[in-house]
TITI-85106 format. One record per residue (C-alpha): residue in three letters; chain; x negated, y negated, z. Coordinates in steps of 0.25 Angstrom, whole numbers. Example, Ala and Ser with C-alpha at 12.3 -4.5 7.8 and 13.67 -1.06 7.14 Angstrom:
TITI-85106
aa = ALA | ch = A | c1 = -49 | c2 = 18 | c3 = 31
aa = SER | ch = A | c1 = -55 | c2 = 4 | c3 = 29
//
This chain:
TITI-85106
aa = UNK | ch = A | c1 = 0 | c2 = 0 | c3 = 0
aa = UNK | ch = A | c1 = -5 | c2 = -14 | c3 = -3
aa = UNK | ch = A | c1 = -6 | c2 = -24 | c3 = 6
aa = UNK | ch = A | c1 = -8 | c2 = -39 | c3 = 6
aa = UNK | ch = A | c1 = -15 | c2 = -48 | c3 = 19
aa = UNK | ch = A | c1 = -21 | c2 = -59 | c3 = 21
aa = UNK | ch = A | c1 = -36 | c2 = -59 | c3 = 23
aa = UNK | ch = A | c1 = -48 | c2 = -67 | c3 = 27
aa = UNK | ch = A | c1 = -57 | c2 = -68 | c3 = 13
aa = UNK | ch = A | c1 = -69 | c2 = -71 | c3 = 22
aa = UNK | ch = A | c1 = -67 | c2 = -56 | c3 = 29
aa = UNK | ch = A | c1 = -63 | c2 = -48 | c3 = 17
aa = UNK | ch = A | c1 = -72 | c2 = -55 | c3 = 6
aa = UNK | ch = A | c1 = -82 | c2 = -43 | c3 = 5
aa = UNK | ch = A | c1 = -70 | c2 = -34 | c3 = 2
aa = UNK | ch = A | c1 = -65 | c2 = -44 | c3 = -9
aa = UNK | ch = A | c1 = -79 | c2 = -42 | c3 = -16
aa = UNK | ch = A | c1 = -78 | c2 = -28 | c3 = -23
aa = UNK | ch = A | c1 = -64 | c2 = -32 | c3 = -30
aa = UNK | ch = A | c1 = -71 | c2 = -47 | c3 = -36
aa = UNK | ch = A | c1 = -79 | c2 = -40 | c3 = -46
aa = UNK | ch = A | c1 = -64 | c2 = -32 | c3 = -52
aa = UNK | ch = A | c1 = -57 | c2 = -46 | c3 = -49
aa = UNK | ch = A | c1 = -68 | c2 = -53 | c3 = -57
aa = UNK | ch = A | c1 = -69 | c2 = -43 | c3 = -68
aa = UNK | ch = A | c1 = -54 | c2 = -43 | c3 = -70
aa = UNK | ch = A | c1 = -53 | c2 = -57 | c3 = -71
aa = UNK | ch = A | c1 = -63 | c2 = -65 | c3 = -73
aa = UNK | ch = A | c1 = -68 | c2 = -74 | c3 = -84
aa = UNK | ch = A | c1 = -82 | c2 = -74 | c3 = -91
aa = UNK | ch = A | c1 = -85 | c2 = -64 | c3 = -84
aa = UNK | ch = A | c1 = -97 | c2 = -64 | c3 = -91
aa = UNK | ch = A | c1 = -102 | c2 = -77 | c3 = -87
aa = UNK | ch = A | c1 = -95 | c2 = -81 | c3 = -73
aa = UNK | ch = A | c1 = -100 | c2 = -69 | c3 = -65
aa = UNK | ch = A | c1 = -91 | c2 = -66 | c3 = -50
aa = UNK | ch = A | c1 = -97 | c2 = -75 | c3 = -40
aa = UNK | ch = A | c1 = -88 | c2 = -78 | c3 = -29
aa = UNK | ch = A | c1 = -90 | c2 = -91 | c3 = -20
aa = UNK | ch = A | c1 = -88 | c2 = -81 | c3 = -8
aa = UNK | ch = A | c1 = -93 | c2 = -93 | c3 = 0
aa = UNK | ch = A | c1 = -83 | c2 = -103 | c3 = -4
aa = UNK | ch = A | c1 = -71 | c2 = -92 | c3 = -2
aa = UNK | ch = A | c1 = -76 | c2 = -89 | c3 = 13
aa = UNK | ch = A | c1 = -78 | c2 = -103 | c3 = 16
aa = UNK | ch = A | c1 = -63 | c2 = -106 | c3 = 11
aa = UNK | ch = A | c1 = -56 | c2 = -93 | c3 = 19
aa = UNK | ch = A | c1 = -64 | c2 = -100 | c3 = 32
aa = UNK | ch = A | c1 = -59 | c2 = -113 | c3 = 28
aa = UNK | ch = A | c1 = -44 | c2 = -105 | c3 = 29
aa = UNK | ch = A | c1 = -42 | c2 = -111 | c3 = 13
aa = UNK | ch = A | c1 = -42 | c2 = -95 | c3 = 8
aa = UNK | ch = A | c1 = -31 | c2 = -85 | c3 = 7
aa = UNK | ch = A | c1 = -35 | c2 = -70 | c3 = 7
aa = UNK | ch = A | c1 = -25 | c2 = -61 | c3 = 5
aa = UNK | ch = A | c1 = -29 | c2 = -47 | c3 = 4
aa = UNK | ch = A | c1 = -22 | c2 = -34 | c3 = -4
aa = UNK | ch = A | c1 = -25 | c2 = -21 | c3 = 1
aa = UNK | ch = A | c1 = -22 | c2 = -6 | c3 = 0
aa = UNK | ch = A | c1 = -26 | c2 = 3 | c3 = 13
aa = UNK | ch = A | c1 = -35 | c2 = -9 | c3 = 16
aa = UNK | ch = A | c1 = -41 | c2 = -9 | c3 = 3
aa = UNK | ch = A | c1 = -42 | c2 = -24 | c3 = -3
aa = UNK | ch = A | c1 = -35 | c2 = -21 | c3 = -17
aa = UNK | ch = A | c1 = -35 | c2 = -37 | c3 = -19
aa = UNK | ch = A | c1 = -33 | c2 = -50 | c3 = -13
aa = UNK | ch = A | c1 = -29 | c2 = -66 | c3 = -16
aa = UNK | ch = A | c1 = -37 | c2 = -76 | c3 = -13
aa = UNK | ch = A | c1 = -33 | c2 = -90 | c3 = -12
aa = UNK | ch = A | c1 = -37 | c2 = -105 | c3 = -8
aa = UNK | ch = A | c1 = -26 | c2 = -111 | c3 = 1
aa = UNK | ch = A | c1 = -29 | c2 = -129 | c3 = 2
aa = UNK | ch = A | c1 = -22 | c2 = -141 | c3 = 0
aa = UNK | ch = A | c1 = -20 | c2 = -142 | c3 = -16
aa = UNK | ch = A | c1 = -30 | c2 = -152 | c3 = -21
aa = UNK | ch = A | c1 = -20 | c2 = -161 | c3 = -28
aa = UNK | ch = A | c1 = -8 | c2 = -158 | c3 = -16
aa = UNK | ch = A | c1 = -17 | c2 = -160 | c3 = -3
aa = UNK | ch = A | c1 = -3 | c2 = -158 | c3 = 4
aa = UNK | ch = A | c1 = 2 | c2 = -144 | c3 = -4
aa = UNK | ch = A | c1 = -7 | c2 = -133 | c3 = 4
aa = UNK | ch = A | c1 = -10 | c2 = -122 | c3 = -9
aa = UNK | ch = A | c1 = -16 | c2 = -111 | c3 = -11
aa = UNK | ch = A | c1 = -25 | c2 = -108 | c3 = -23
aa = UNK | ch = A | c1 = -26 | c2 = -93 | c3 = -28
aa = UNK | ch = A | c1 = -42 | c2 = -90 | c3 = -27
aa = UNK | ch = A | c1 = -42 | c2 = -75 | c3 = -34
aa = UNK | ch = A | c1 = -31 | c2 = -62 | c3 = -33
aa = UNK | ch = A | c1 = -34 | c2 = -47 | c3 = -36
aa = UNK | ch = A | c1 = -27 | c2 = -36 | c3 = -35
aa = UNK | ch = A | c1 = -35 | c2 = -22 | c3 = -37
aa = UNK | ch = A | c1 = -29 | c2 = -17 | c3 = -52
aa = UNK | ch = A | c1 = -28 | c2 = -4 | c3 = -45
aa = UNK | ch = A | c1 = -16 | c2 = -11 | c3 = -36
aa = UNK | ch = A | c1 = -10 | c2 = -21 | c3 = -48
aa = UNK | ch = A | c1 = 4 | c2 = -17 | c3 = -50
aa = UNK | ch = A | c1 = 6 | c2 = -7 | c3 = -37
aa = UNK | ch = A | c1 = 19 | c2 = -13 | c3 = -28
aa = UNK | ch = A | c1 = 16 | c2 = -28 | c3 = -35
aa = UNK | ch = A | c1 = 3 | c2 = -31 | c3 = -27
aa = UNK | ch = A | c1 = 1 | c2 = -45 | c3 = -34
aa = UNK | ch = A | c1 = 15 | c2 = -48 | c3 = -29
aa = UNK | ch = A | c1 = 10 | c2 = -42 | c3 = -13
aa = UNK | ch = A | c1 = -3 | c2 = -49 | c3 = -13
aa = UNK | ch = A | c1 = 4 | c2 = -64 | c3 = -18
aa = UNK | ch = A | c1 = 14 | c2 = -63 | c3 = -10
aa = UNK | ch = A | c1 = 4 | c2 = -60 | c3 = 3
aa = UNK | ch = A | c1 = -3 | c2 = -71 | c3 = 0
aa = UNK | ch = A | c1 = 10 | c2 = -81 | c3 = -2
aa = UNK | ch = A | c1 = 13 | c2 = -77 | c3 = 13
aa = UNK | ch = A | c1 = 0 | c2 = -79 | c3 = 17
aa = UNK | ch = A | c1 = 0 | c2 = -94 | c3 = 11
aa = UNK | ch = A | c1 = 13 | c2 = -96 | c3 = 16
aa = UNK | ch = A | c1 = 8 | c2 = -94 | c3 = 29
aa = UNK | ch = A | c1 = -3 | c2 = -103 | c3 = 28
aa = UNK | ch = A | c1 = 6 | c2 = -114 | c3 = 23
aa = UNK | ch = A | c1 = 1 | c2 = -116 | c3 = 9
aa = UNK | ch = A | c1 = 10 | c2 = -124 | c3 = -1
aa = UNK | ch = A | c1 = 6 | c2 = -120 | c3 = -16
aa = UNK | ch = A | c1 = 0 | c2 = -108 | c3 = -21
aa = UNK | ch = A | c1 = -8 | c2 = -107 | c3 = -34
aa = UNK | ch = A | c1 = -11 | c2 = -94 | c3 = -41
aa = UNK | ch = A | c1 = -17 | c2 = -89 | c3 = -55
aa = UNK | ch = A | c1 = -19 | c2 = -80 | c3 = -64
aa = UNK | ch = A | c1 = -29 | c2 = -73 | c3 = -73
aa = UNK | ch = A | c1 = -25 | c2 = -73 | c3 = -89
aa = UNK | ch = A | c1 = -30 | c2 = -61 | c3 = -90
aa = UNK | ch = A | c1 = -26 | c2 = -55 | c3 = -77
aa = UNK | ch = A | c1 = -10 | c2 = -63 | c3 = -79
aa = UNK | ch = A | c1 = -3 | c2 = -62 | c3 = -63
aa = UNK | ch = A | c1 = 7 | c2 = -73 | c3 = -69
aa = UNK | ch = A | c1 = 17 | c2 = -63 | c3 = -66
aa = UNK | ch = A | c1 = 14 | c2 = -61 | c3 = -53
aa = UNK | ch = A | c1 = 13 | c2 = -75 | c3 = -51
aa = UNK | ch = A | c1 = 28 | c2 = -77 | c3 = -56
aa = UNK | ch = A | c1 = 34 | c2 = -67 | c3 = -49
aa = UNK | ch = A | c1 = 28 | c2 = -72 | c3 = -36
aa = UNK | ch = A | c1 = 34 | c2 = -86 | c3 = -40
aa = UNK | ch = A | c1 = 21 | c2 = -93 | c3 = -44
aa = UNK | ch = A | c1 = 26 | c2 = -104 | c3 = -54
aa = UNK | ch = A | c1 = 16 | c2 = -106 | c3 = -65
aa = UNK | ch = A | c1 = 7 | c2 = -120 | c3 = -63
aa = UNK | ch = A | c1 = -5 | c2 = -118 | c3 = -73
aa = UNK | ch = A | c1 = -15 | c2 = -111 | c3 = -81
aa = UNK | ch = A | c1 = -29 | c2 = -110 | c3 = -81
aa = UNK | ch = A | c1 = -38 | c2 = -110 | c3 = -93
aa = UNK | ch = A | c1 = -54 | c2 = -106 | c3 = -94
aa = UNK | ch = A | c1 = -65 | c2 = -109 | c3 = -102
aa = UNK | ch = A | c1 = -79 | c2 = -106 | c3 = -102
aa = UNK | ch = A | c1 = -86 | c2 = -117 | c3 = -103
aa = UNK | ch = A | c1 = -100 | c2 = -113 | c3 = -96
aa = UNK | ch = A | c1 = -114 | c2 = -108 | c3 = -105
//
């Protein structure tokens, strides 16, 4: 049975490592030329600062995936406390058993509930499309991103 709970990223961030590398290889973009390379520092200096929501996917205490997101006042809406969606992975083993996504998403909703926040942002991957997801849990469509590499 899957589970969903709300973590410390600063205790659990050793048992994140092993799935970044599929996370990465799944989804990112030039690959080739912008190697995984975390800011490990930044994130743990944030989840001390109380500005980072960790919430944890399991099965028989196995982490199977997780969301991570920034949670601060908006930068244009000082008064609107918002949380930023960092990253989300679900194991492809566990994608599609009893909706996971749906579980995970609506843990953390609680959670930021809880916490008072205002406005949630999420995204997703072109390649990887969760819109779906997103529009069943309600999410209202905002904007899209585009990229472009511009380095050597």
């Amino acid at each position: 049975m899957l589970t969903c709970q709300v973590e410390q990223l600063t205790e659990r961030l050793e048992e994140m490592k092993p799935l970044f590398p599929l996370h990465w290889e799944e989804l990112a973009l030039e690959k080739d030329k912008v190697p995984l390379d975390p800011q490990y520092d930044i994130y743990l200096e944030r989840d001390a600062n109380g500005e980072v929501i960790f919430v944890t996917m399991r099965e028989l205490g196995l982490l199977v995936g997780y969301f991570v997101g920034f949670i601060a006042p908006g930068l244009h809406y000082k008064t609107c406390l918002t949380c930023t969606m960092d990253i989300f992975y679900i194991h492809p083993d566990k994608r599609g058993q009893a909706l996971p996504g749906v579980k995970l998403f609506k843990a953390v909703e609680k959670e930021l509930k809880r916490r008072g926040v205002q406005r949630w942002f999420v995204g997703s991957k072109a390649k990887a499309d969760a819109s779906s997801l997103f529009e069943f849990l309600k999410f209202q469509k905002v904007e899209t991103f585009y990229s472009k590499w511009i380095g050597e």
